[in-house]
VEXLOSE-595929 format. One record per residue (C-alpha): z negated, x negated, y; residue number from 1. Coordinates in Angstrom, 2 decimals, decimal comma, always signed. Layout:
N
Z|X|Y|NUM
...
! end
This chain:
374
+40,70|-20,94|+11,62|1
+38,91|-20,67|+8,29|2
+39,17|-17,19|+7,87|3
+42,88|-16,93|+8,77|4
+44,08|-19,42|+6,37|5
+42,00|-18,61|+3,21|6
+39,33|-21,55|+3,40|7
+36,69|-19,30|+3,89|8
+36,85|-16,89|+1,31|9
+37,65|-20,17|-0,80|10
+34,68|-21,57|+0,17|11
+32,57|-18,41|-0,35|12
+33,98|-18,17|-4,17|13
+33,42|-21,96|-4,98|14
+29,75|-21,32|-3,76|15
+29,16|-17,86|-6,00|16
+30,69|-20,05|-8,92|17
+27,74|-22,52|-8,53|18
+25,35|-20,62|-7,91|19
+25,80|-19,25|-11,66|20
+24,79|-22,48|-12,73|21
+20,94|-21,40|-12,78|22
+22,15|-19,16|-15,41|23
+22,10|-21,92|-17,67|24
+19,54|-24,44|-16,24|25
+17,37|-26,08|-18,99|26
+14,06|-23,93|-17,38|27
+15,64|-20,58|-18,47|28
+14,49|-19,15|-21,97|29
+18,15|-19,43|-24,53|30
+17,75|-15,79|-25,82|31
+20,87|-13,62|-25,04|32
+19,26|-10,98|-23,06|33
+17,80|-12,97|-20,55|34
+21,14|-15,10|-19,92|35
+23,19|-11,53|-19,55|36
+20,47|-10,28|-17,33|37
+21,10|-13,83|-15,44|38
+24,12|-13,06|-14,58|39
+24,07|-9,80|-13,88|40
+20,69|-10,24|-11,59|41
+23,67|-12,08|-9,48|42
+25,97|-9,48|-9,19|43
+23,10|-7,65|-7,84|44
+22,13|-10,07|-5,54|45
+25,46|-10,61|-3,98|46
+25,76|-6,67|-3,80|47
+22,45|-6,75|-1,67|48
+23,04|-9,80|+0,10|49
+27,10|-7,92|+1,13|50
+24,84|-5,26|+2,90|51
+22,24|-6,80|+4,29|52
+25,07|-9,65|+6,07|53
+28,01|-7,70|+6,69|54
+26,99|-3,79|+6,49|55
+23,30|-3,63|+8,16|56
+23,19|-6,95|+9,69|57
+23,74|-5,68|+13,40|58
+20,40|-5,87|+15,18|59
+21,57|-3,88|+18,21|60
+22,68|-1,09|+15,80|61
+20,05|-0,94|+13,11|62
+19,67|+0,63|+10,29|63
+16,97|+1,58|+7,56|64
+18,64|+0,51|+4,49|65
+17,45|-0,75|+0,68|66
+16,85|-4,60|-0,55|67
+15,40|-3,55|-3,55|68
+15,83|-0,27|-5,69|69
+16,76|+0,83|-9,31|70
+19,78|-1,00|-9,83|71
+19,22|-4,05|-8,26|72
+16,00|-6,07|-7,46|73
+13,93|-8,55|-6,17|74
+10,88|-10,71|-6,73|75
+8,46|-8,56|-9,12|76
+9,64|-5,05|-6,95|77
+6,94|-2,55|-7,36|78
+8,30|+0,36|-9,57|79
+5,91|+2,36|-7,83|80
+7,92|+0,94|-4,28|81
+10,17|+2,78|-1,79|82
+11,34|-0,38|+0,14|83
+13,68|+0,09|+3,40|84
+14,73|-3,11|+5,51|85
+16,23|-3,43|+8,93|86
+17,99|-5,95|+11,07|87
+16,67|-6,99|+14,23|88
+16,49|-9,72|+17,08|89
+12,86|-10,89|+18,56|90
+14,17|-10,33|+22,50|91
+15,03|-6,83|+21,82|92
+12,78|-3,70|+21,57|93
+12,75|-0,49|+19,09|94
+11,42|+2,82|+18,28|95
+10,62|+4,26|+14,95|96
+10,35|+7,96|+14,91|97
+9,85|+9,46|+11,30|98
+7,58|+11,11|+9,17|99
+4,95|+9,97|+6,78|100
+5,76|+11,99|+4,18|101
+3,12|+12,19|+1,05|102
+3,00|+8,65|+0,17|103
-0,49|+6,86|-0,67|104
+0,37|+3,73|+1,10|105
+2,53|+3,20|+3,91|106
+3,13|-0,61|+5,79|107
+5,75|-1,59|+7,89|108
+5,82|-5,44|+8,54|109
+8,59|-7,55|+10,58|110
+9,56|-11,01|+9,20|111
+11,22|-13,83|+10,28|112
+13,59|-16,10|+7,89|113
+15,18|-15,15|+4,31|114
+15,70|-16,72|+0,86|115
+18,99|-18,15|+2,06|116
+18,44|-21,71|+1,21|117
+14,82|-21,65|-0,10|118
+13,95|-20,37|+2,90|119
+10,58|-18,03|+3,68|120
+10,45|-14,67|+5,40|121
+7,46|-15,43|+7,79|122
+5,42|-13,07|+8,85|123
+5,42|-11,43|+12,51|124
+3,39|-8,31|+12,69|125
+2,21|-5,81|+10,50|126
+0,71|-2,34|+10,59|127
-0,29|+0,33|+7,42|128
-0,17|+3,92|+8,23|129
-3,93|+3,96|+8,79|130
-3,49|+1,41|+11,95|131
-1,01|+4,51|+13,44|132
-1,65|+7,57|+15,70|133
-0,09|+10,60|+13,35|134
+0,16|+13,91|+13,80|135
-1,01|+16,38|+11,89|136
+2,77|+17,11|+10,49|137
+2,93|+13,72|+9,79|138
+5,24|+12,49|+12,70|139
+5,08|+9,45|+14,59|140
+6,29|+7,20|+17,07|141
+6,38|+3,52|+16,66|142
+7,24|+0,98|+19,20|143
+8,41|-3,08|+17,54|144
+8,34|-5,56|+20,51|145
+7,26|-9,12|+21,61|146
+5,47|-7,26|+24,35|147
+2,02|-5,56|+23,70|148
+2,52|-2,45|+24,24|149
-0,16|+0,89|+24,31|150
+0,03|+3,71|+21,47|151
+1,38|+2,62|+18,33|152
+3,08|-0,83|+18,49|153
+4,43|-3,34|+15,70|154
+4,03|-7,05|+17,04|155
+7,10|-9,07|+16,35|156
+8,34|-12,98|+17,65|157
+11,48|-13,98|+19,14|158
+11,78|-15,20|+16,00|159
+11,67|-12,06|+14,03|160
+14,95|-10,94|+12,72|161
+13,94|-8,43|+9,71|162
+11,90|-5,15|+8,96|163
+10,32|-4,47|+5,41|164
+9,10|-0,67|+4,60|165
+7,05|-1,00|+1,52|166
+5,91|+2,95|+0,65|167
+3,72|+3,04|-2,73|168
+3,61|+7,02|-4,71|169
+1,30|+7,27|-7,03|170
+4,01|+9,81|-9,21|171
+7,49|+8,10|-7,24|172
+9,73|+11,55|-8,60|173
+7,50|+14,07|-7,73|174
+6,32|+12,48|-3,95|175
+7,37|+13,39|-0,51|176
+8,55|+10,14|+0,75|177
+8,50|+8,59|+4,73|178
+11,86|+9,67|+6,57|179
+12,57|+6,86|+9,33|180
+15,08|+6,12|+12,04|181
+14,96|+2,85|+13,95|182
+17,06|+2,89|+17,29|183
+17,37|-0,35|+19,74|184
+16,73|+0,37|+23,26|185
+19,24|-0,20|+25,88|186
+21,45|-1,19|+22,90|187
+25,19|-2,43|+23,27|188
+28,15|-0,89|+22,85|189
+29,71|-0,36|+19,04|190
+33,00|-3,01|+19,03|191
+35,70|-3,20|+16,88|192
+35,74|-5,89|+13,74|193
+34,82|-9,40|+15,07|194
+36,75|-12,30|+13,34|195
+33,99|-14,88|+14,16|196
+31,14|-12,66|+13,41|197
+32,76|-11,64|+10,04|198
+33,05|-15,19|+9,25|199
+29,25|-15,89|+10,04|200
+28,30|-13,19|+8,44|201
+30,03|-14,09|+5,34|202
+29,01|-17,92|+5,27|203
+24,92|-16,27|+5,40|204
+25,83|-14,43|+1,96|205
+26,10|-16,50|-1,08|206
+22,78|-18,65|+0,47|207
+20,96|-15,57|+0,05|208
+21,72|-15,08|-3,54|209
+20,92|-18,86|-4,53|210
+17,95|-18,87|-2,71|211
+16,67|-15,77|-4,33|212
+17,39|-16,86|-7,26|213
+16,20|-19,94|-6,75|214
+13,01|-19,10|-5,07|215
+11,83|-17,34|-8,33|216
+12,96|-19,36|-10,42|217
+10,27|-21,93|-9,03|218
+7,63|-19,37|-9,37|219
+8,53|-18,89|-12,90|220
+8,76|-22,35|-13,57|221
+5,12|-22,67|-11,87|222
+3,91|-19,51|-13,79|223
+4,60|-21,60|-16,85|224
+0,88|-23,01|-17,13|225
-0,69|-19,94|-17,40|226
+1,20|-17,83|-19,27|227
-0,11|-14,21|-20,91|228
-2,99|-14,73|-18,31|229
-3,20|-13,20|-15,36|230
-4,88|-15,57|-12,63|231
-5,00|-14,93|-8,49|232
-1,69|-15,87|-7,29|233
-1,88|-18,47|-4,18|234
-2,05|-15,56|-1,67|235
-0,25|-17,82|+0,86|236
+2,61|-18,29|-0,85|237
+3,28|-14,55|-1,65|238
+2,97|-14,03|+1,99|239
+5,29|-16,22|+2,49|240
+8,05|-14,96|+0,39|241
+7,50|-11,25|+2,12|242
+4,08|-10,38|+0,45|243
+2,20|-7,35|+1,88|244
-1,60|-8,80|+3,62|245
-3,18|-6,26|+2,34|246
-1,86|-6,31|-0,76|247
-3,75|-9,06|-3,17|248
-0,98|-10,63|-5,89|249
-1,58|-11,71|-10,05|250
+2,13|-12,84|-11,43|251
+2,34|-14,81|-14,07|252
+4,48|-14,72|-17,17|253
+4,09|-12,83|-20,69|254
+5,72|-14,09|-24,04|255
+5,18|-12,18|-27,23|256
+6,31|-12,79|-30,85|257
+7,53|-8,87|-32,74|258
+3,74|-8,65|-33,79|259
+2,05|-9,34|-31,31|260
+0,40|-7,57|-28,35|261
-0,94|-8,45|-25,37|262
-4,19|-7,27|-23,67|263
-5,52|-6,72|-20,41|264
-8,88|-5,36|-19,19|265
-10,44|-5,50|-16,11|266
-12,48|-3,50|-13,94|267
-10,30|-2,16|-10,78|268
-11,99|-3,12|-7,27|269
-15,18|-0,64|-5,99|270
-12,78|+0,10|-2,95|271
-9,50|+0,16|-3,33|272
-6,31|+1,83|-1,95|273
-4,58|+1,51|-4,81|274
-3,26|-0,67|-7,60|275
-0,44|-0,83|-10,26|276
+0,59|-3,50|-13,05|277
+4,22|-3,82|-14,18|278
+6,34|-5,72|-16,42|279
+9,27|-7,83|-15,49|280
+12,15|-10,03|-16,96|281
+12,60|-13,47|-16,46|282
+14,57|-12,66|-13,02|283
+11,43|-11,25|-11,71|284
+12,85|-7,93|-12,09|285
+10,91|-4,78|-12,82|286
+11,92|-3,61|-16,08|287
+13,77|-0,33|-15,97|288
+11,54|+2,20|-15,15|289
+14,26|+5,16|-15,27|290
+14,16|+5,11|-19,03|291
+10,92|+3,05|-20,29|292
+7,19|+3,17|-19,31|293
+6,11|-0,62|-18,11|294
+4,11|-0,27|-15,34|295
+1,04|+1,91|-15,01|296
-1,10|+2,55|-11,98|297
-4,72|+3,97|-10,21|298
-3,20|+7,37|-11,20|299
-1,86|+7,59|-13,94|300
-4,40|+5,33|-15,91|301
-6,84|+6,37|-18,44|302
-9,62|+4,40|-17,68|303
-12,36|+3,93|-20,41|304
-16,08|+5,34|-19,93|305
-17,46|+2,62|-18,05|306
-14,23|+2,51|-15,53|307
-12,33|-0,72|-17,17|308
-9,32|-0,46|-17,64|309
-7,33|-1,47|-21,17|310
-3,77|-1,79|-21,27|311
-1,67|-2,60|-24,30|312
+1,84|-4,28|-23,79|313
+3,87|-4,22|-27,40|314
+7,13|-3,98|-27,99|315
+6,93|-0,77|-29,69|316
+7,06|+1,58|-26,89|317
+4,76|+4,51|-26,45|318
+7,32|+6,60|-28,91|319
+6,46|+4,64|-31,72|320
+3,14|+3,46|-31,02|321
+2,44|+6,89|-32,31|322
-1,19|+7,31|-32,99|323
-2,35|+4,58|-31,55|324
-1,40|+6,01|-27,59|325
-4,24|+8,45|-28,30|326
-6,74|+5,57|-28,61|327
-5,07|+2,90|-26,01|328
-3,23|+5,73|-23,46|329
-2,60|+2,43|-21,15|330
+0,70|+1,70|-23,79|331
+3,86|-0,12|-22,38|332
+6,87|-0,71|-24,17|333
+8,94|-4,79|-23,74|334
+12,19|-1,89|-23,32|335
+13,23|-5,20|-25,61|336
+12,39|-8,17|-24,45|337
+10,74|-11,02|-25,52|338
+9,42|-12,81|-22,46|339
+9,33|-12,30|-18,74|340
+7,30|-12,12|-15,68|341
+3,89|-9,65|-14,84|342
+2,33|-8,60|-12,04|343
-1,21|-6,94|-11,29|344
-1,14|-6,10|-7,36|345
-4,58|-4,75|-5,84|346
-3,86|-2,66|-2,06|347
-6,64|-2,49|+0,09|348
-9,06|-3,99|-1,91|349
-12,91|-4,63|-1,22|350
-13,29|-7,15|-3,99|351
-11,26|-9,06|-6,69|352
-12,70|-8,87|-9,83|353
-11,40|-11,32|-12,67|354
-8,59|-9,93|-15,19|355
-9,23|-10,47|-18,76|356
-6,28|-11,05|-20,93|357
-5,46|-11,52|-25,00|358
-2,64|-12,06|-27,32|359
-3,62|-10,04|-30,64|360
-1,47|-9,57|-34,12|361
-0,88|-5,78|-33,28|362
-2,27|-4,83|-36,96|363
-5,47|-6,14|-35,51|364
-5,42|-3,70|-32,49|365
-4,70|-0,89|-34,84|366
-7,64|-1,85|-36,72|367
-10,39|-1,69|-33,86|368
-12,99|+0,99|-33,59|369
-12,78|+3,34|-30,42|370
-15,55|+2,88|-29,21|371
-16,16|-0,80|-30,06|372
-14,84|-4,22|-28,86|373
-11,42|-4,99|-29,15|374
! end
């Protein structure tokens, strides 16, 4: 077979090898920093796509586990984002037992499909911690089925294969997030090491990173007309590719020169759960939020007097924007890059108002009044 005489891994390196062509595609920006993060944004891929195939993919014996985190990321990831995913199969049934922890926003959603390929991860079902029966600890009980079922119950389809957790903090480090555990009922017995099932599992990986990468590389290339703005996305389409429904989506794309700033005002929605803007690469990667400030959110904004909100990206970051943080608090730093993707996400929100947005030489910004127009 395949596996026992080498083909398969063969085939399984060829594949990784050209999927590193759309490092180098003629749509991707030439500077050096966005080609390294290229190809590291594939190592990280085929770490995640190695766990989610071979080390959580058994739906009778599931497991919470990450798709996106610090180190490795996915399609604009929230920095202000838990996310936990889990294998399943549409003719089985769960239970989720857990906690809610402290979190603002809490939605647990089951999906059919991946990237692999260019392929979508449907919807199925969906539910937010205000559609659940808690108790006043915070503990809960969740039932995932095809079958209605009474209490709290997660709709999936025979077609549903895959769990996303999204949890949004309004302060991630100093939040009490949602402990889980997922358990199939009536599930099988734990076997040994399959040969066949390795070798299916294994053929599912390197699809997953090209069609990732692939995926948002076509919503970069499509961000292209409107870039430094921030315009509705096509709701659809993020909802497609895993988007929260009750989460409303701006990406687009940034580009600054060394002197230049961009900024955004807007007034935030009269109801509204909660929102956040971030800064990405080129990957679609949140910039790294462990050592530089680039996103900023309901919380931790300063809003001005009439509740707008004015945020300043620049690629001095808030260290060396000095004085100027006291007069524009919103401040986010490039953490050295020249070009990438945004993302303004609304949660919950009553109304959509439009989002204002301006590339200015950053002596100019410096030079505005306080209290006057920018």
């Amino acid at each position: 077979m395949a596996l026992a005489d080498g083909s398969l891994w063969a085939d399984f390196c060829d594949d990784l090898k050209l999927a590193g062509e759309q490092v180098l595609a003629a749509d991707i920006p030439v500077d050096e920093l966005t080609r390294v993060e290229g190809y590291r944004y594939l190592t990280r891929l085929l770490r995640l796509s190695l766990e989610k195939h071979l080390e959580f993919g058994d739906p009778d014996f599931p497991q919470f586990y990450s798709l996106s985190h610090e180190t490795a990321k996915i399609g604009n990831d929230n920095p202000d984002n838990y996310y936990l995913n889990c294998a399943i199969d549409g003719s089985r049934e769960y239970r989720i037992t857990g906690n809610r922890g402290s979190v603002a926003y809490l939605s647990i959603e089951t999906k059919a499909g991946s990237f692999a390929g260019g392929g979508e991860m449907a919807p199925t079902g969906h539910v937010n911690v205000d559609d659940l029966l808690v108790a006043a600890n915070g503990d809960f009980e969740l039932m995932v089925s095809a079958r209605r079922q009474r209490g709290n119950w997660l709709p999936m389809t025979a077609e549903s294969d895959n769990i996303l957790v999204r949890q949004t903090f309004r302060e991630r480090f100093s939040e009490q997030r949602a402990m889980l555990r997922i358990d199939c009922i009536g599930g099988g017995r734990i076997g040994k090491l399959d040969p066949d099932s390795f070798a299916r599992q294994l053929s599912q990986v390197v699809p997953f990173v090209a069609g990732t990468a692939g995926l948002f590389r076509q919503w970069m290339a499509r961000f292209s007309s409107h870039v430094n703005e921030l315009p509705p996305n096509d709701q659809q389409m993020c909802r497609r590719a895993g988007g929260d429904p009750d989460i409303h989506y701006h990406n687009s794309r940034w580009k600054l020169e060394q002197d230049e700033v961009l900024l955004i005002e807007f007034t935030p929605p009269a109801v509204c759960r909660a929102w956040n803007f971030q800064l990405s690469n080129h990957w679609m990667e949140s910039l790294d939020y462990r050592y530089h400030r680039i996103c900023v959110n309901d919380h931790t904004a300063h809003p001005e007097a009439d509740g707008s909100v004015r945020i300043v990206v620049s690629h001095r970051d808030a260290a060396e924007a000095g004085m100027a943080i006291r007069r524009f608090p919103n401040w986010l730093g490039t953490a050295g890059h020249c070009n990438g993707a945004m993302l303004l996400r609304y949660v919950g929100a009553s109304d959509y108002p439009p989002v204002h947005t301006r590339v200015m030489r950053l002596e100019q910004l410096l030079r505005a009044t306080p209290e006057g127009p920018v």
